[in-house]
N, C-alpha and C positions, 0 to 999 in steps of 0.2 A: 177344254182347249189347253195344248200344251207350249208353252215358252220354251225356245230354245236357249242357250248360254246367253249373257250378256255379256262385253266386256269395257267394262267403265272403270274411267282415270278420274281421280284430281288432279290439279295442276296448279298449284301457287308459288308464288314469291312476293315478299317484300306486303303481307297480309291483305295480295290480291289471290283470287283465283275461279278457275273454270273447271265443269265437269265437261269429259268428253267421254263419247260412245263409240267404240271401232268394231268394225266388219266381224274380226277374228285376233286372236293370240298376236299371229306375228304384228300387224299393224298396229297392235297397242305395245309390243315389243320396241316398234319401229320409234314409234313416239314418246315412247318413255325414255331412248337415250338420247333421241333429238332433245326433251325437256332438261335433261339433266344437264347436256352438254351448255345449256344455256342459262343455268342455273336454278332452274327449278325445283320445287321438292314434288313427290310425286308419290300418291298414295291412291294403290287400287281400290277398286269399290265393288257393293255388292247392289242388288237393285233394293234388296231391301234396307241397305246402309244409306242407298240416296235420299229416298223421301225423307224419312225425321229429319237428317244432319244435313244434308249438302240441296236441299228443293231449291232454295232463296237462289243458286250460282246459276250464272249461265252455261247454257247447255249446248255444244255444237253435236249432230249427232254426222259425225264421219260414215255410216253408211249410206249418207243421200249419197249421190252422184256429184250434186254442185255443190254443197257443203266440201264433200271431202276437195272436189277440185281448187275450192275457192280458199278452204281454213291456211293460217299461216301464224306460225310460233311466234314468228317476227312481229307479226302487227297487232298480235297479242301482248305480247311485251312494250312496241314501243307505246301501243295507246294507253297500259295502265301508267306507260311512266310522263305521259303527258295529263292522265290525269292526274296523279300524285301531282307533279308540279303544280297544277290547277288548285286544287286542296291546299299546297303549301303557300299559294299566293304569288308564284313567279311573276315579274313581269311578263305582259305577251298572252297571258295565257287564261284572261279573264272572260272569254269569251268560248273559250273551248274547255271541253270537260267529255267524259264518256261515262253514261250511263249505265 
């Protein structure tokens, strides 16, 4: 049985970050300068680069259907920065955290 290509990103900032899995080329084109535009660093992947290094990150894989309809840069950013708060002890925010 053969695999065909895969095309997998990281995606961090601020020493959070995500692996994601896109369709094809252009859609992980498409993503990678949405990420940058928002400050992200971004570092392609290989499948065999993921498991050692990157298994622990979560993982959205963009070619479900609902996943891709549903994923959103935005709410990837604002949640790790409600968690960082979390972590740093803000007020407000002892109660919320993301796993």
């Amino acid at each position: 049985m053969t695999q065909g290509q895969r095309y997998l990103i990281f995606l961090g900032k601020d020493g959070s970050g995500i692996v994601i899995e896109t369709q094809n080329t252009s859609d992980l084109e498409n993503l990678k300068q949405e990420a940058v535009s928002k400050g992200m660093a971004c570092r392609p992947l290989t499948i065999e680069s993921f498991y050692p290094d990157y298994r622990g990150y979560r993982y959205f894989d963009l070619r479900n259907a609902i996943t891709n309809e549903t994923f959103s840069l935005d709410y990837i950013l604002e949640s790790w920065e409600a968690d960082k708060k979390h972590r740093e002890g803000h007020e407000g925010t002892e109660e919320w955290f993301i796993h």
